[in-house]
C-alpha positions, 0 to 999 in steps of 0.5 A: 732209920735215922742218918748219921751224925755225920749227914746231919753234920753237913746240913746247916738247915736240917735237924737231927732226930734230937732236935739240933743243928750241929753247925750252928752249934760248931759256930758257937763253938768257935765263938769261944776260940775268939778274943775276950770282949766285955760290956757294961751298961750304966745309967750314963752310957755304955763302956765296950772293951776288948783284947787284941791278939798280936800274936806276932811283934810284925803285926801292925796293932791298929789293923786288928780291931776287935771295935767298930762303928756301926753308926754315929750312936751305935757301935760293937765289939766282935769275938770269934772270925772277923771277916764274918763280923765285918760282913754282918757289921757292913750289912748293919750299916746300910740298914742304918742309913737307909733307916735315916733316909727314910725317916730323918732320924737315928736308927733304934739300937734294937733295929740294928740288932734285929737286922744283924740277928736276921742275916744270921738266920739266912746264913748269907748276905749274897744274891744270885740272879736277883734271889737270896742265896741258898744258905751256905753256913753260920756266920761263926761270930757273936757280938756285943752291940751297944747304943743310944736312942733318941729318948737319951737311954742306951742299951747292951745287947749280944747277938749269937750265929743261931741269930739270937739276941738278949739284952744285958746290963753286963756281957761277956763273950770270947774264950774267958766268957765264964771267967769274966761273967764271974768277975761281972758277978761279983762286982757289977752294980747298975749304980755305978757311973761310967768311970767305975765301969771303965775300971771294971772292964779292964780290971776284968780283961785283966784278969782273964788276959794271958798277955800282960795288959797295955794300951795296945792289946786292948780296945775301948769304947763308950756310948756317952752324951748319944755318941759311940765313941773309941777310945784312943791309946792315950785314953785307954792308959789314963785309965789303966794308970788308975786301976787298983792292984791286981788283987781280989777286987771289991766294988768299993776299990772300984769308986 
């Protein structure tokens, strides 16, 4: 006799009779309760964007980021709960470094993106007495993680809680997921330079935001010339001052 959904519910390491794990699937779910990230890849680099929630005018905006460093080449942009993201985004970093100290040299992007994908799976960074932790639950988080490896390419990759990673040319995450892939769709190009992809990635945020865009309530950031670089708010309005109407957006408004 098979137990109960609920029993399955509980077991973050046991599969039902249909072959699912139901909590890995709640974690995916809450990833669509998060912010909208986008990321675009072009033959220059990487443009990563987000939005900030400030769901309150008390919040201090610069404490909500949604884009960090991983390493001088490397960076992410999060969607769904932080504290879970910044664990992951801490345990990226170390691997990072150690990877420096060993070899003298930047760490591959898909490296990073393997460690983070691997402590997904074990469900916990925590040791007791010396020995991994039991799993405790999915970290409820996606991410997507742009870099640069020594050859002078980069790279887009998006990583899930069942601690699967795929690499895009553009990626979506967050609660308007399927709107702005719609968007990515319509007007992605693997020709466009890196200012065209500035353009889209705000012109999609845009477009799926509730709030009235600005440069508060969004973060940007590229990998150019082997650098991760975040955009400051000065930055980020030069290019929102460049952005076609908001009207049905061809490639070409893009150029």
């Amino acid at each position: 006799m098979f137990a109960s959904r609920n029993e399955y519910d509980r077991g973050v390491n046991t599969f039902s009779p249909e072959g699912r794990l139901f909590q890995v699937e709640y974690a995916i779910a809450a990833i669509k309760l998060g912010s909208t990230a986008v990321g675009i890849k072009t033959k220059e680099g990487v443009i990563l964007a987000s939005e900030k929630r400030i769901s309150s005018p008390l919040l201090e905006p610069r404490n909500l980021e949604k884009i960090m460093i991983i390493d001088r080449h490397v960076g992410c942009c999060m969607s769904g709960l932080v504290a879970d993201a910044k664990t992951m985004i801490d345990h990226a970093r170390v691997e990072s470094q150690n990877y420096f100290f060993t070899y003298n040299e930047n760490i591959p992007t898909q490296s990073v993106v393997q460690s983070i994908s691997d402590l997904a799976l074990d469900f916990s960074d925590i040791k007791e007495k010396g020995k991994k932790k039991s799993m405790s639950r999915p970290f409820g988080v996606a991410m997507l993680i742009a870099g640069a490896d020594s050859d002078g390419s980069s790279s887009l990759w998006m990583t899930d809680p069942s601690g699967t990673y795929t690499q895009y040319s553009a990626a979506a995450i967050g609660t308007a997921q399927e709107g702005a892939e719609t968007i990515l769709l319509e007007n992605y190009n693997s020709n466009m330079s890196l200012k065209e992809a500035e353009d889209l990635a705000l012109i999609v945020l845009r477009q799926v935001m509730e709030e009235k865009i600005n440069s508060v309530n969004v973060e940007v950031a590229a990998v150019k010339e082997k650098k991760f670089i975040i955009y400051d708010n000065k930055e980020i309005q030069r290019v929102l001052d460049r952005l076609p109407p908001p009207t049905h957006i061809v490639p070409s408004q893009l150029s």
